[in-house]
Structure formats: C-alpha cells, structure tokens
SEVEXPA-482648 format. One record per residue (C-alpha): x, y, z. Coordinates in Angstrom, 1 decimal. Example, Ala and Ser with C-alpha at 12.3 -4.5 7.8 and 13.67 -1.06 7.14 Angstrom:
BEGIN
<rec u="12.3" v="-4.5" w="7.8"/>
<rec u="13.7" v="-1.1" w="7.1"/>
//
This chain:
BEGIN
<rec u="16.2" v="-1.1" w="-2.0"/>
<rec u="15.1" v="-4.5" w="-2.2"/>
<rec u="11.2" v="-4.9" w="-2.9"/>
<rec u="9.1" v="-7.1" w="-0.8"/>
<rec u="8.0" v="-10.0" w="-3.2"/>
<rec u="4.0" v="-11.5" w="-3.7"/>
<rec u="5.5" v="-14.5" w="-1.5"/>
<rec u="6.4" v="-12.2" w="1.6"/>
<rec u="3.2" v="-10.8" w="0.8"/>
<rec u="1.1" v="-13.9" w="0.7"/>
<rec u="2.6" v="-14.9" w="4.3"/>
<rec u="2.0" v="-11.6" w="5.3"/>
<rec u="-2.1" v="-12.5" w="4.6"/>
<rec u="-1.9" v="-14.6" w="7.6"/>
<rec u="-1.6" v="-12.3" w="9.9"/>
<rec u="-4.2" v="-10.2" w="8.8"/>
<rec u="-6.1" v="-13.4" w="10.7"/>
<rec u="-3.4" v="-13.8" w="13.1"/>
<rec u="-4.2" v="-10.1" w="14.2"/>
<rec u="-7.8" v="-10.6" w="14.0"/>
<rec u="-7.6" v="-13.8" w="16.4"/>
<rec u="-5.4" v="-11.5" w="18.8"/>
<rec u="-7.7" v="-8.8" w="19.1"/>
<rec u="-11.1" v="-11.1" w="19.4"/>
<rec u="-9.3" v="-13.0" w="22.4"/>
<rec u="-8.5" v="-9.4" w="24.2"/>
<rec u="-11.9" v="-8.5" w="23.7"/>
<rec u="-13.3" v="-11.6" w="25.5"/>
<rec u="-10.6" v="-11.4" w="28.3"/>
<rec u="-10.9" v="-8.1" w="29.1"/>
<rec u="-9.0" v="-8.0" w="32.5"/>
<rec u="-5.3" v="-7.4" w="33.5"/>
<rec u="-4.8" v="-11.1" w="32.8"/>
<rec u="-6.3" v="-11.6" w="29.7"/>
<rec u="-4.1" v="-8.1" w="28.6"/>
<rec u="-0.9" v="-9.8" w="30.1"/>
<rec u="-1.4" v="-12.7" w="28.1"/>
<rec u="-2.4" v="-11.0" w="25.4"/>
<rec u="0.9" v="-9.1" w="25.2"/>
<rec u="2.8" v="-12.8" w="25.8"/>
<rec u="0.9" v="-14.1" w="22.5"/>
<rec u="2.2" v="-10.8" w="20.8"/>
<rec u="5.4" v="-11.3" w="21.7"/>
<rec u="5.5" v="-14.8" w="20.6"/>
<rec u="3.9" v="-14.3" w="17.4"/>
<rec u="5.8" v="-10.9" w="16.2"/>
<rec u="9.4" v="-13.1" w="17.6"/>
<rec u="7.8" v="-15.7" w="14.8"/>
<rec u="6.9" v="-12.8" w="12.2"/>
<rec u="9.9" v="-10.5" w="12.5"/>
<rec u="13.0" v="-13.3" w="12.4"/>
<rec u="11.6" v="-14.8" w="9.2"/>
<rec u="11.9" v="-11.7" w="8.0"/>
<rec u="15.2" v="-11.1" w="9.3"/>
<rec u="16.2" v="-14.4" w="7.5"/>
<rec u="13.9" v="-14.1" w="4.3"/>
<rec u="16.2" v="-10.8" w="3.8"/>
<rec u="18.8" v="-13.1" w="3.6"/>
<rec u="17.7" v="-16.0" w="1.9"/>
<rec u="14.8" v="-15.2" w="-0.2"/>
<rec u="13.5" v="-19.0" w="-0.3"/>
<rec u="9.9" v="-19.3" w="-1.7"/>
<rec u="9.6" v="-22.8" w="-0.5"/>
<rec u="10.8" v="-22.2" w="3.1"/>
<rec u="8.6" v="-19.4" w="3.5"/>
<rec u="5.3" v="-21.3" w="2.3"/>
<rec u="6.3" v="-23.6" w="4.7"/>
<rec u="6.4" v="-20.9" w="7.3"/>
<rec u="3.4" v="-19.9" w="6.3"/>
<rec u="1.2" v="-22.9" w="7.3"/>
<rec u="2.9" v="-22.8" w="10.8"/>
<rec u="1.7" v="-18.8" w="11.5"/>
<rec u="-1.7" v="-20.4" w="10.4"/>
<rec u="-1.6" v="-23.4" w="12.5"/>
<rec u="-0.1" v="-20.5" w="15.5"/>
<rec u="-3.1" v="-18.4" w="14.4"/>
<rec u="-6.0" v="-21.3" w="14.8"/>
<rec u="-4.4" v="-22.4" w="18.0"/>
<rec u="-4.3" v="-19.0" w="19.5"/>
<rec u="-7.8" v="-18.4" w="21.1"/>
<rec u="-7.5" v="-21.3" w="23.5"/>
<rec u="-3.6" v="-21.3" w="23.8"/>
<rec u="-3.6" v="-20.6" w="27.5"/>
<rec u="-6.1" v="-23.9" w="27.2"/>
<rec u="-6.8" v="-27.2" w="25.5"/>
<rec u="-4.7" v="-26.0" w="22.6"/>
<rec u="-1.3" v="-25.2" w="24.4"/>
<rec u="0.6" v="-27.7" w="22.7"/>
<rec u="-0.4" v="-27.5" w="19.2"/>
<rec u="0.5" v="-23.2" w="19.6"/>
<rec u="4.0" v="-24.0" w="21.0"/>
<rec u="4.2" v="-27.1" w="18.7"/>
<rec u="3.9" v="-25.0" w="15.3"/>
<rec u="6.1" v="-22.1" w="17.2"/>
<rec u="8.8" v="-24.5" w="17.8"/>
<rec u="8.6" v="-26.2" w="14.5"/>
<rec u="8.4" v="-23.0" w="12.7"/>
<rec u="11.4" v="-21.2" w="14.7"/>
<rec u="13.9" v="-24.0" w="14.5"/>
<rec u="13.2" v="-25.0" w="11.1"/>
<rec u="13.8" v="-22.0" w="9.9"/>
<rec u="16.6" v="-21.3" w="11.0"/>
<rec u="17.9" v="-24.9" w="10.6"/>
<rec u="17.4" v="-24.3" w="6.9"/>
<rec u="19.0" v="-20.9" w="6.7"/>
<rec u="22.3" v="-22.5" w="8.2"/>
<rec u="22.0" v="-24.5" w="4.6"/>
<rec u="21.3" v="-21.4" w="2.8"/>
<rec u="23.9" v="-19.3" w="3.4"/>
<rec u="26.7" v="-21.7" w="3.2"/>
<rec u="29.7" v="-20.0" w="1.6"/>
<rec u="29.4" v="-17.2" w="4.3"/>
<rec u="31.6" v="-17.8" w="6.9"/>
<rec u="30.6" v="-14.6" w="9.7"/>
<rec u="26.8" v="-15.1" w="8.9"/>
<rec u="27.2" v="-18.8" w="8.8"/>
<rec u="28.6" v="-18.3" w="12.4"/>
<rec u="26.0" v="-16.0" w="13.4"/>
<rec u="23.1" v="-18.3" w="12.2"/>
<rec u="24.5" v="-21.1" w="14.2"/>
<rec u="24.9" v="-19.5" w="17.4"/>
<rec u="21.4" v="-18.3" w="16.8"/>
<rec u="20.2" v="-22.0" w="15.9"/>
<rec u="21.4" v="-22.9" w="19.6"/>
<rec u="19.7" v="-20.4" w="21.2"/>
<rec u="16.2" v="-20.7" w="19.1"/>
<rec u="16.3" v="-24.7" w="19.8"/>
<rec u="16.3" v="-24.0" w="23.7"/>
<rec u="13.5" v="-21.3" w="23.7"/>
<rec u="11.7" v="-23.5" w="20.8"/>
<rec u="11.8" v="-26.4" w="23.6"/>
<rec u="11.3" v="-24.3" w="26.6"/>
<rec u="7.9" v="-23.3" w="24.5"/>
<rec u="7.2" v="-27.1" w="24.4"/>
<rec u="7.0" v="-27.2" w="27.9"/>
<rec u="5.3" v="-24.4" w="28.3"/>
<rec u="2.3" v="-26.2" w="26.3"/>
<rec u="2.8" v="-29.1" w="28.7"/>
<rec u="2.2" v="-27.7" w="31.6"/>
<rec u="-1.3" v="-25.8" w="33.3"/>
<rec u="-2.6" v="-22.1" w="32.3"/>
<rec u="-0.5" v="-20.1" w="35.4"/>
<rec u="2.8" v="-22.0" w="34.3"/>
<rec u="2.3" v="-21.7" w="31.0"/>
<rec u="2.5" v="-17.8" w="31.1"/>
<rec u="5.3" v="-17.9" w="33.5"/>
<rec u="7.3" v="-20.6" w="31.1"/>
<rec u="6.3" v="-18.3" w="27.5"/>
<rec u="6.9" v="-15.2" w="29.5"/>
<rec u="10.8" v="-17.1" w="29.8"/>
<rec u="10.6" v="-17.7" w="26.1"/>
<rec u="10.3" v="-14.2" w="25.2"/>
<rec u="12.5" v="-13.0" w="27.9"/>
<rec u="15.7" v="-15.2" w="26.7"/>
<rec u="15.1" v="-14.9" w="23.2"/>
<rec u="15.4" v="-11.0" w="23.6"/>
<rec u="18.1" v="-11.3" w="25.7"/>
<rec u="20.1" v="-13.4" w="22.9"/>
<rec u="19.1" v="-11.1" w="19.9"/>
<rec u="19.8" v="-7.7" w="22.4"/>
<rec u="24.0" v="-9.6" w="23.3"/>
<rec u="24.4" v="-11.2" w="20.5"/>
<rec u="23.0" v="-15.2" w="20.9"/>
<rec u="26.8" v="-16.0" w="22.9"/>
<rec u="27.6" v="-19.4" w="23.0"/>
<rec u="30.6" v="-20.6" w="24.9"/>
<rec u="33.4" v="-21.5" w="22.1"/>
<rec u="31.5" v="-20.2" w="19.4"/>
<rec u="31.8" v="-16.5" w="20.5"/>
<rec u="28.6" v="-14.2" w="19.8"/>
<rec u="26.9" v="-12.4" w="16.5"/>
<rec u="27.7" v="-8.9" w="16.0"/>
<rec u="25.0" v="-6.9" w="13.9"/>
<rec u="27.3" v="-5.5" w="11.3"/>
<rec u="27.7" v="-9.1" w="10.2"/>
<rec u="24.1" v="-9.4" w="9.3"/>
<rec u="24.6" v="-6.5" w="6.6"/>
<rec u="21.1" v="-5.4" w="6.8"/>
<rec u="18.9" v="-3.9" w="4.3"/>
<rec u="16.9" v="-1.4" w="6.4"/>
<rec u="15.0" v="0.2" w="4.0"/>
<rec u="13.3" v="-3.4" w="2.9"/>
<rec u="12.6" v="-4.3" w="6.6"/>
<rec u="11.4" v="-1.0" w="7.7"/>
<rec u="8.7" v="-1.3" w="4.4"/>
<rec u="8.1" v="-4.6" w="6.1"/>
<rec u="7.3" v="-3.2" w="9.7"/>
<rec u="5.6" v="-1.0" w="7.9"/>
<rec u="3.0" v="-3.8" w="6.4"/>
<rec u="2.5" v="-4.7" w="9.5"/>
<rec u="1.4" v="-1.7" w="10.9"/>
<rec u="-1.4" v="-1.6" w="7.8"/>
<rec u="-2.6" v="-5.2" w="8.7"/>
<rec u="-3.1" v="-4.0" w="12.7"/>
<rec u="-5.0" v="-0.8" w="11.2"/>
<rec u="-6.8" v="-2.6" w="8.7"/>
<rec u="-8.4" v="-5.2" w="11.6"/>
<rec u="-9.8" v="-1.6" w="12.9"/>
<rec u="-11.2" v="-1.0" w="9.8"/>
<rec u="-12.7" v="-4.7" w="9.6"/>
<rec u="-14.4" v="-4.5" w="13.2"/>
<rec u="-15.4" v="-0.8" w="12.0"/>
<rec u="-17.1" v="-2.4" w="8.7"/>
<rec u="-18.5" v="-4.6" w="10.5"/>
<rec u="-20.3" v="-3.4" w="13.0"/>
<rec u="-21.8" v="-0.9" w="10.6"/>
<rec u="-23.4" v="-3.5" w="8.3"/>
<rec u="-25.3" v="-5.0" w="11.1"/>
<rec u="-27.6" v="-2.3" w="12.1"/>
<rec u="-27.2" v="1.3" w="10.2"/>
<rec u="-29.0" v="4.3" w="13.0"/>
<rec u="-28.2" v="8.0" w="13.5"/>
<rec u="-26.1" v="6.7" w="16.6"/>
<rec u="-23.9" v="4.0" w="14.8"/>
<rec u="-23.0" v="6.2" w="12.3"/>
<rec u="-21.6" v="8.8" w="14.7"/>
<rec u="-19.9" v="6.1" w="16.2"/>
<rec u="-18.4" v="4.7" w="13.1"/>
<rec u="-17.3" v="8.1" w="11.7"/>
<rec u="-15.6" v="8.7" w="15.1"/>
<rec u="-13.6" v="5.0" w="15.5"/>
<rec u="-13.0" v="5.2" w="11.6"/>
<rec u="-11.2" v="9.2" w="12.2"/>
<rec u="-9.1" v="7.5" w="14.7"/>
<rec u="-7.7" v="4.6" w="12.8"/>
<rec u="-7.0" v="7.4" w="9.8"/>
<rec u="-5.4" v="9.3" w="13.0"/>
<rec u="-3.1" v="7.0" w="13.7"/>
<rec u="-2.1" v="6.2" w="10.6"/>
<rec u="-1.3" v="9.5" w="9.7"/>
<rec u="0.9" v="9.5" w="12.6"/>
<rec u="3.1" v="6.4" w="11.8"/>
<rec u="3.3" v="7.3" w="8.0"/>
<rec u="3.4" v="11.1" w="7.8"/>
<rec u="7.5" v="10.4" w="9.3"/>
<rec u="7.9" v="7.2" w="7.7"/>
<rec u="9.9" v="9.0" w="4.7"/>
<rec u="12.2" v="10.4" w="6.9"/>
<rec u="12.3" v="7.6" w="9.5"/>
<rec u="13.6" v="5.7" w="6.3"/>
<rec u="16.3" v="7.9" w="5.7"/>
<rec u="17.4" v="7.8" w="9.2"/>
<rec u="18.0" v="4.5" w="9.3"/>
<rec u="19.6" v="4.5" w="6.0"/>
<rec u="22.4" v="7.1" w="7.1"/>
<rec u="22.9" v="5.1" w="9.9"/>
<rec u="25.7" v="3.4" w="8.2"/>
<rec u="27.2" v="0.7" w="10.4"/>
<rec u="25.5" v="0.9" w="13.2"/>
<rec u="21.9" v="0.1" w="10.5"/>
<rec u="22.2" v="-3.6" w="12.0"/>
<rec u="22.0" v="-2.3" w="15.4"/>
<rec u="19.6" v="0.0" w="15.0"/>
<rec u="16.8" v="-2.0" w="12.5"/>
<rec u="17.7" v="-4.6" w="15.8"/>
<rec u="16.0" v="-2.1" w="18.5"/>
<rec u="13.0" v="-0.6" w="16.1"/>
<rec u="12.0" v="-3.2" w="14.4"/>
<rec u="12.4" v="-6.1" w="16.8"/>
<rec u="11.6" v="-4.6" w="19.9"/>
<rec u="9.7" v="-1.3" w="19.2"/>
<rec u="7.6" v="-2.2" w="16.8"/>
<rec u="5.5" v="-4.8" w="18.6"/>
<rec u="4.5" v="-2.1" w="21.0"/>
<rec u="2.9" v="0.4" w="18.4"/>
<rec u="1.0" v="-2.9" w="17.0"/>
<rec u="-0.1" v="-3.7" w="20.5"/>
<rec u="-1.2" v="-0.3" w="20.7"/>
<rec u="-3.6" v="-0.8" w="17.4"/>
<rec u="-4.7" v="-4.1" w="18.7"/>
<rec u="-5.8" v="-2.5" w="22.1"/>
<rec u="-7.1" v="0.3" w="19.9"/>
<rec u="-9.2" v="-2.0" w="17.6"/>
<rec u="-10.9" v="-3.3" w="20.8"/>
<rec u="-11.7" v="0.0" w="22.4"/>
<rec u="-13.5" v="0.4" w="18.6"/>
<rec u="-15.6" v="-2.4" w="19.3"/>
<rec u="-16.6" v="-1.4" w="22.9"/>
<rec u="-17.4" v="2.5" w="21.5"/>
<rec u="-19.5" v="1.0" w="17.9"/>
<rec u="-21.2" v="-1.7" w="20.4"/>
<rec u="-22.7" v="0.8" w="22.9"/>
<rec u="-21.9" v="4.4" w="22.3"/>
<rec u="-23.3" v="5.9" w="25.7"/>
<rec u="-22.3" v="3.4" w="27.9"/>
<rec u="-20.2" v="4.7" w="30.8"/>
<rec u="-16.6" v="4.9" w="30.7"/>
<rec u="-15.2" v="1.8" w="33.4"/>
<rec u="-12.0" v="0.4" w="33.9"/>
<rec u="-11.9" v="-2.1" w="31.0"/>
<rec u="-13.4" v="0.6" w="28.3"/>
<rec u="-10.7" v="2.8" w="29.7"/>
<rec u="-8.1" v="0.7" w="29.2"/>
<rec u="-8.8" v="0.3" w="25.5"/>
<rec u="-10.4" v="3.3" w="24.3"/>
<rec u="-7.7" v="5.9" w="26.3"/>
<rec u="-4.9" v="2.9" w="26.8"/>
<rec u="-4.6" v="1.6" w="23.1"/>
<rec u="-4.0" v="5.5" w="21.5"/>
<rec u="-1.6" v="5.9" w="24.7"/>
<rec u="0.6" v="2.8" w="24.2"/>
<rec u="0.4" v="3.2" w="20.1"/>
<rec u="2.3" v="7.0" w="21.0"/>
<rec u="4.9" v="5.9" w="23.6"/>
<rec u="6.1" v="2.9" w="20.8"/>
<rec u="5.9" v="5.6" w="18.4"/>
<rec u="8.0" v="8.1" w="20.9"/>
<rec u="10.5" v="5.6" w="21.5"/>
<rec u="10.4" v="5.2" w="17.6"/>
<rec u="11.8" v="8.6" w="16.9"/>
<rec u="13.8" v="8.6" w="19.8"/>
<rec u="15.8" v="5.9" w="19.0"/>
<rec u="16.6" v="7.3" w="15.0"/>
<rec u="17.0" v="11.0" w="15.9"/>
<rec u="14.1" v="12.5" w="15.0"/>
<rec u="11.8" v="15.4" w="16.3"/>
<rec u="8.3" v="14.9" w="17.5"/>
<rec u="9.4" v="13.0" w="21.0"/>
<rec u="8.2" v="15.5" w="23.2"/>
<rec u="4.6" v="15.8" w="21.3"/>
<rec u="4.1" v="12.0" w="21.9"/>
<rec u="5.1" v="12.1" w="24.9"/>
<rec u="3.3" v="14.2" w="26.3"/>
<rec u="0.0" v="12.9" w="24.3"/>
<rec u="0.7" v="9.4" w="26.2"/>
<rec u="0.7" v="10.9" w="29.4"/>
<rec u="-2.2" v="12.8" w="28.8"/>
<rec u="-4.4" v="10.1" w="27.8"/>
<rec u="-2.7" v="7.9" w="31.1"/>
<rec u="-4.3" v="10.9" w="33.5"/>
<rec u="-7.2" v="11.1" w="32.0"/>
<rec u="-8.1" v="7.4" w="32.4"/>
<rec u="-9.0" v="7.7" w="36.0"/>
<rec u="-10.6" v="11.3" w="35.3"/>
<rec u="-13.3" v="9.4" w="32.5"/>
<rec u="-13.8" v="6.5" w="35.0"/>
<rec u="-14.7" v="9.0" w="38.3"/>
<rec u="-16.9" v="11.0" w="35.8"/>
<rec u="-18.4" v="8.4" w="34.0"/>
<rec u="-18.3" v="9.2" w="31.1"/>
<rec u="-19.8" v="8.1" w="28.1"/>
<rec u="-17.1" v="5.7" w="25.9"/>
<rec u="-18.2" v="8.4" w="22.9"/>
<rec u="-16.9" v="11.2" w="24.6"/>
<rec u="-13.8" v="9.3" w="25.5"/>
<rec u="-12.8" v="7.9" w="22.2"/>
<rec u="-13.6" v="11.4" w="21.3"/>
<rec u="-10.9" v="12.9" w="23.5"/>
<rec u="-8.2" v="10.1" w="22.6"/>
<rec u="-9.1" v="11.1" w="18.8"/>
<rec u="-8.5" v="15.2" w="20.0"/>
<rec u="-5.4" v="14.4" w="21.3"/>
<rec u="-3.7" v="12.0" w="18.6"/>
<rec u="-4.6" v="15.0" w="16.2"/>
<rec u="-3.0" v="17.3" w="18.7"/>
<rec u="0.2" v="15.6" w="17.9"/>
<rec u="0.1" v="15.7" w="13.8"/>
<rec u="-0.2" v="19.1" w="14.5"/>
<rec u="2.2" v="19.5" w="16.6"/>
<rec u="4.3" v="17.3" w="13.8"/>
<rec u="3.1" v="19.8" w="11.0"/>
<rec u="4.2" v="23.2" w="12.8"/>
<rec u="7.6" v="21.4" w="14.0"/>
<rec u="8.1" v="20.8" w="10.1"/>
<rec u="7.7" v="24.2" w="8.6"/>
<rec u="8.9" v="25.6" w="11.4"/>
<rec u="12.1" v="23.5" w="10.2"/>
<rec u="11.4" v="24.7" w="6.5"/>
<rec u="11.7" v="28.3" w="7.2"/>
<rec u="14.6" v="27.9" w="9.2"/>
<rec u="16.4" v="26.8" w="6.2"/>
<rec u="14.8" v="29.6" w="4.2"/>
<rec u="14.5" v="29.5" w="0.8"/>
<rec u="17.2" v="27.6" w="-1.4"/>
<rec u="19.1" v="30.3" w="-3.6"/>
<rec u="18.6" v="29.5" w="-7.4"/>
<rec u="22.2" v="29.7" w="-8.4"/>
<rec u="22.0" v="25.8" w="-6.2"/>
//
C-alpha cells in the first residue's frame, strides 16, 4: 500500500484549522439555519479535501499540492463570515483551487489515454460548479445557500454517473485504478483531525478554570471522544480488507465511502465537538432544543455514517448502530420535556456509544468461536 507522504500530511495541517473554524461557526449559529449551512460549508470543503486526494493518488505532485494548500487556508479564513462579507473570497479560493487542480492533473497524467479522458470530462464538470460557486459569492445570504447547495448537488451527481459529457462519453471507476487502502488511511486522518478538535475544545476549557465540576465534565466529554474513536478504528482493520477484496468494483466502492459517507461521520464529530463545549461550559444547565441537538444529535449522526459505513462493505455491526442512532433520536425530545441537565445527557449518549463496542466485541468472539479453534496440522 502506498504511504501517505509529510506533504499530504502537511496539507492535511490545515484542516486541523479548517475543522476548528467549522465547529466555532456552528457553535455561534446554533439554529436549524446555522446547522444547514453548516453542513453546506462541509460539503464544500470535504468536495475540496477528498478530490485532491483522489488526484494526489494519482499524481503525487508536491508543488500542486502546496499550492492547494494555501487555497484550503484561504477557504478556512474565509469561512466564518462566508454566508457574509466574505462570500466571494470562500468561493474565489474554492473555484481556483477545484479547477486548478484538476487543470493540472489533465497535464500530469498525459500518456494515459482512459484516465486522461476521465480527468477531462471531470475538468468540464468541476469548471461549471467552480463558476456556479462564483456566483453563489455574488449574490445575498438566502441565495447563496440555495446556489452552494446546487454546487454540491451537481458535483455529486457527476462523481455518482460518471461526469457525462455529450461526445466525450462518461468516467467509469475501474478506470481510476484506485488504491483503497492509501485513501481509506487518508479518511482515516481525517476522522483523527475531527476527534482531535474535541480534544482541543476539551483542553481548553480545562485550563481556564480547574473545579470539582469541570473535571467531571472533562472526564465525561474526553470518554466520549475516546468512544467514538474506538468505534471508527476498532473495524478499521477489517474495513480495510473489505475494500481491498473488493476487486473491481474497489473504484466504486472507495467512490460511495469515502466521498459521500465519510463526510457524515465527520459532521457527526463536528456536532459532537460542540455539544462538548455546551456540557464543559455549563454542566447543570437544562437540556433545550439546541444542547439536544449537539450533545444527543452529534453521537446520533456520527453512528448512522458509521452504519452506512459497514453496510455499504459487508460488515456486521449494522443493526448495533442502528439501533444506537435511533435511540439517541427518541431520546432528544424525552431530555428536552424532562429537562435535563446537559451532564446527564452527554452521559446517556456516552452509555449508549459504549453499548455499541460492546455489542461489536460479543459479535466478534461470537464469530471466533464459531470458527473454533484452528487444528495444528494447518
């Protein structure tokens, strides 16, 4: 498997901000509108994040990916206000960084006829949506969601059939010959830099004022960032292997996990990281809509990404997850009616994400002894 080089790892460095940016904005829109367009500056960033991946797999250029680089920072600075003053500079740098990479992976891979074809009809569909993000920045706050939310839409659309273009036909994934093991380790980063914020706002909070209380509090958000955690990388092994017995159909698959499932389980964290902040800020304050939302909602959508996760490659522990995300869905109303402190619902959430690496740790030696012991003449 192809390693991920210090240059991958040096752009990865910005999202460490970029992630930090995205979870400070949610925390001061806490409404359904600031977590609408919160997911839209998600989408638009992991779109950024995942396809110079998909290309850096293909051509490794240090340069181009520098260059990169300083656009996700330039996305990252603009973010805060992008639904304000700073619309244009966000889709600016996500035009400039979307089209230009892919205008100089056309040059790269010269010599390689089907990918050649399949980076061009890609290059046609990334220069619309790049522009269509350009106007999007022109344009007031309520049209600017609808126009970004058009951005996403079409440029999922185009990866899911294939970026057709009349007379130029349309990209299969067996012509990207993916290496899914290097791109899973990548996603895989990625989930570390969402944890990690947790584990910054966590740090944090704790150095400003150190009390019985804030300690509880801290041990309590810190056990569920380790939960979760636990429960993306205790299957990552075999998730792995999955994909790498997936043969031909690899292309397809690292398409649907890593482009499109992915960005839920880091929304998940995100939402997660802000529910943190709400339970280290004030402990005992009663549970309401908005704490609900992040301190049961983030855990909930972090599982059903996760769910969809090991649906999609074939693995057990679907019906654990799922049935964790619905559980922590009910019990958002039930915490709200009762009032609840945010404690004793980030307490619950915590309860029930462990509930499910049980469940995963029972499932697995139930497996083991089903195979009973290997015979020693193998």
């Amino acid at each position: 498997m192809e390693r991920t080089t210090s240059t991958e790892l040096f752009f990865d460095l910005v999202y460490v901000f970029t992630i930090i940016q995205l979870s400070h904005y949610l925390a001061e829109n806490l409404s359904w509108r600031g977590v609408g367009r919160t997911a839209v500056l998600l989408s638009l960033i992991w779109l950024v994040w995942i396809y110079t991946v998909w290309a850096g797999d293909r051509t490794p250029v240090r340069a181009t990916l520098l260059v990169v680089t300083l656009g996700s920072l330039l996305l990252a600075a603009a973010l805060p206000t992008a639904f304000g003053d700073n619309g244009l500079l966000f889709a600016l740098a996500y035009a400039a960084v979307q089209v230009g990479r892919t205008a100089f992976s056309l040059w790269a891979i010269r010599g390689e006829p089907w990918l050649g074809d399949s980076f061009r009809q890609c290059f046609v569909w990334i220069t619309g949506t790049g522009a269509l993000a350009v106007v999007g920045g022109l344009v007031d706050a309520s049209a600017r969601e609808l126009i970004w939310i058009a951005v996403i839409v079409v440029d999922s659309i185009g990866l899911a059939t294939g970026f057709p273009v009349p007379g130029m036909g349309r990209s299969r994934p067996e012509h990207w010959r993916v290496e899914g093991g290097h791109l899973a380790e990548r996603c895989q980063a990625f989930i570390l830099i969402a944890l990690g914020e947790s584990l910054l706002i966590t740090g944090g909070t704790l150095t400003q004022r150190l009390d019985r209380v804030t300690i509880v509090a801290f041990l309590l958000a810190f056990a569920s960032s380790v939960a979760l955690w636990w429960v993306y990388f205790d299957r990552a092994q075999a998730s792995m292997a999955a994909l790498a017995a997936a043969g031909e159909r690899a292309g397809r698959l690292s398409r649907l996990v890593f482009n499109y499932l992915h960005p839920v389980m880091v929304g998940g964290i995100v939402v997660a990281a802000v529910g943190d902040e709400r339970l280290l800020h004030d402990p005992g304050e009663p549970v309401g809509w908005a704490s609900a939302l992040v301190v049961l909602g983030g855990p909930a959508l972090f599982l059903a990404g996760h769910a969809a996760y090991e649906m999609a490659l074939g693995q057990a522990g679907v019906v654990a997850r799922v049935a964790a995300t619905l559980l922590l869905l009910a019990l958002s109303p039930a915490a709200v009616a009762l009032r609840a402190p945010v404690a004793v619902a980030a307490g619950v959430a915590l309860l029930i994400t462990v509930g499910v690496i049980v469940a995963d740790r029972v499932s697995a030696r139930r497996a083991s002894q089903s195979r009973g012991p290997r015979s020693p003449l193998r």
